[in-house]
N, C-alpha and C positions, 0 to 999 in steps of 0.2 A: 394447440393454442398459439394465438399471432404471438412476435415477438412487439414488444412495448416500441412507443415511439421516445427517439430522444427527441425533446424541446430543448430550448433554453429556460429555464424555470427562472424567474423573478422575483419569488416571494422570501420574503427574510423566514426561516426556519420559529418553530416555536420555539419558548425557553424549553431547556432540558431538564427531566424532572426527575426526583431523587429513585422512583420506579421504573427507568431506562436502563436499559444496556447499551454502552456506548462505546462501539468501534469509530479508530480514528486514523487517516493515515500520517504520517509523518512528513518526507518532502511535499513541499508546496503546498502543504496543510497545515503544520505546525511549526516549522522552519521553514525558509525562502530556498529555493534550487538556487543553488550554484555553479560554476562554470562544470568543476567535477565534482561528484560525490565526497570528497573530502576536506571538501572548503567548503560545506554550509558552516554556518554561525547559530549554534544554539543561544536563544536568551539565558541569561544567569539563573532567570526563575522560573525556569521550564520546569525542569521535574520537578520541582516541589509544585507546581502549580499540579501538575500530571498526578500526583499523588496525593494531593489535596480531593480532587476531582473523583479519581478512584476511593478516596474512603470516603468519600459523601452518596458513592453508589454503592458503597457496598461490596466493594470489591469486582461490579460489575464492568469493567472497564478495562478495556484492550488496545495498544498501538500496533496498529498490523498495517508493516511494509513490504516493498520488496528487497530492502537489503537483507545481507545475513542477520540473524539475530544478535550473534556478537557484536557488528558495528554497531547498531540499530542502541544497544544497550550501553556500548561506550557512550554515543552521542547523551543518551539519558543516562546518566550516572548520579543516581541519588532516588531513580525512582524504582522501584520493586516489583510494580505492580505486573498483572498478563500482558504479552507483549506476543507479537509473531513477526517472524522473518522469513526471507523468500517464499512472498505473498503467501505465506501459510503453512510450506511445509516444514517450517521449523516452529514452535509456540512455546511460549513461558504460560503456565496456569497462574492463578493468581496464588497460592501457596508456594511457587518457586520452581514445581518441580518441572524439568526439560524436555522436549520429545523433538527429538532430528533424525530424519533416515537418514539413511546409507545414500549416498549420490548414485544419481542415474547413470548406468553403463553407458548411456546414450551419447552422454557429454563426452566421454571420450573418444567417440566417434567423429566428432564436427570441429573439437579442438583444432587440429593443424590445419584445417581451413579457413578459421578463425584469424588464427594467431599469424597465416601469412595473410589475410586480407591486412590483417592490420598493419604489418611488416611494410605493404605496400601503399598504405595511405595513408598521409598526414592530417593528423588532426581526428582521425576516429582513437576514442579510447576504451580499451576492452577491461570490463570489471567482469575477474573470476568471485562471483558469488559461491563457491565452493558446491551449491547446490541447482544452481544458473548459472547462464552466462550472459552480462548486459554488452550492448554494443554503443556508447555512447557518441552523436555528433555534434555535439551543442555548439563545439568550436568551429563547425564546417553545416553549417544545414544544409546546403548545396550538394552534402551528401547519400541524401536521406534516400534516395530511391537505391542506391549503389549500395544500401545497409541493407534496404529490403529486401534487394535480391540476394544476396549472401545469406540471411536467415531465411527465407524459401529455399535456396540447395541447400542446406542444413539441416530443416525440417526433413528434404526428401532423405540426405545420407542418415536420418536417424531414422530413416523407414516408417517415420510420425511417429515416434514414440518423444519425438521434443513438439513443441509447440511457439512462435511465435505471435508475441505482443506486442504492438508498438505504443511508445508513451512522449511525452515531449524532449524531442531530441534523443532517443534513446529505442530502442530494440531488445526486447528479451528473448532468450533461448531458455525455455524451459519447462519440466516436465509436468505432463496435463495433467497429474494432480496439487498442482501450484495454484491457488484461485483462492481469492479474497474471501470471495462470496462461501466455500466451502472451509475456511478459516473461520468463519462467523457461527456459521454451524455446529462446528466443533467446539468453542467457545460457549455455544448457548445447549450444551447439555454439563456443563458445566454447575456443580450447586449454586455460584455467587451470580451465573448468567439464565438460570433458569425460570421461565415463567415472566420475563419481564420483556419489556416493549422494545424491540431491539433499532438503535439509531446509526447511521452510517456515514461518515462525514470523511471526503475525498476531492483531488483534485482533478487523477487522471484516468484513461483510461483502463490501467488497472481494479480501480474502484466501482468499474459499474458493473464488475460481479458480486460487488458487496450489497451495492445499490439495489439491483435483481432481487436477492435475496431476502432484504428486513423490509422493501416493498410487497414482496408477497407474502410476508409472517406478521402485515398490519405495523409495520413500524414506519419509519419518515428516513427519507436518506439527502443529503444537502453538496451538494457540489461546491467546491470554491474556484472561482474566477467564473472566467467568461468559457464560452462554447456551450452545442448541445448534449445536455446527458440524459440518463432515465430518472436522476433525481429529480424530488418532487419540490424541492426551495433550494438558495442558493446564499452564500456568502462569500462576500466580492474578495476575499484578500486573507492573509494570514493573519495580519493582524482584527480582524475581523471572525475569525477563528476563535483567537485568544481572548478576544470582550466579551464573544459569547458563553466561553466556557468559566470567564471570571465574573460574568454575571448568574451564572448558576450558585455559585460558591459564595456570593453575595445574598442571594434568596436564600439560601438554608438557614 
């Protein structure tokens, strides 16, 4: 089968409706990226919004990032609902209960390559995702191709058994069963994600294995900002994010 074309999709998404399953991503989807990962700014009425949202689904309702799920869960503190960290292979069910493997051998293989690239250049910052490793340049774009190559010999010293990603400003090392789109999956044999029309809302390219996914199981997936993706509508901004999902919560 061909692989899909990305467009730039234009069209404002449908409302979302109370028979959806609805995966969402976090940075730059729900909060604004920041310089580093620890200076976004959550709204006050984030989670409760995020929680409102999941009990008007049913409990059908998932934030799946690529940070750990620990931080992912500080940032939302107040919300309960399913949640996944390092794009997937960590996951909260919607009953609470936790499922993390064991860290890939692999990682410690690419570490001290890592950790002196970093040693040697100003302005890249390495987030140990305990289960990834991100390479961040947001401070230095000028970097970006000097990030690439470091995670290419890193990929080879892990013999492939890592994988990189790249997303805005930022580089991921990590193991190829990390994937949004197989996050979704796992989610949707779930009882509260079962049988229902599954939606995908993302800004980067992390998210168009999510995107892949609830397009070929009949669902609708929406990009936020500008660029080409395989999503099929689009929603310009965070804030634009957040109208839409308080206009859902307004229709019930």
């Amino acid at each position: 089968m061909a692989a899909a074309s990305k467009v730039v999709a234009t069209r404002m998404p449908p409302p979302l409706a109370r028979g959806d399953a609805l995966f969402i991503d976090f940075d730059g989807t729900l909060v604004e990226i920041a310089a580093t990962p620890d200076r976004i700014k959550v709204g006050a009425g984030l989670p409760t919004l995020l929680q409102r949202v999941a009990g008007q689904l049913d409990g059908a309702f998932a934030v799946i990032s690529g940070r750990p799920l620990a931080d992912l869960l500080h940032f939302l503190d107040g919300y309960s609902g399913a949640a996944a960290g390092n794009h997937g292979l960590e996951r909260r069910n919607p009953t609470g209960d936790i499922y993390r493997p064991l860290a890939d051998p692999a990682l410690d293989l690419v570490w001290p390559i890592v950790r002196q690239f970093a040693a040697l250049t100003q302005g890249v910052v390495i987030e140990d995702k305990g289960l990834s490793i991100a390479i961040h340049y947001r401070g230095r774009p000028e970097l970006a191709d000097a990030c690439r190559r470091l995670a290419e010999q890193a990929v080879l010293l892990s013999e492939n058994q890592l994988t990189m990603l790249p997303g805005k400003m930022v580089i991921e090392l990590r193991p190829r069963a990390a994937d949004k789109g197989l996050a979704a999956h796992a989610f949707l044999t779930e009882p509260e994600f079962n049988g229902r029309r599954p939606v995908f809302v993302g800004d980067d390219q992390t998210d168009e294995e999510g995107f892949t996914v609830v397009n070929g199981l009949g669902g609708y997936s929406i990009h936020v900002g500008d660029g080409n993706s395989l999503a099929r509508y689009r929603l310009g901004n965070v804030a634009a994010v957040i109208g839409w999902l308080e206009a859902f919560l307004a229709a019930v």
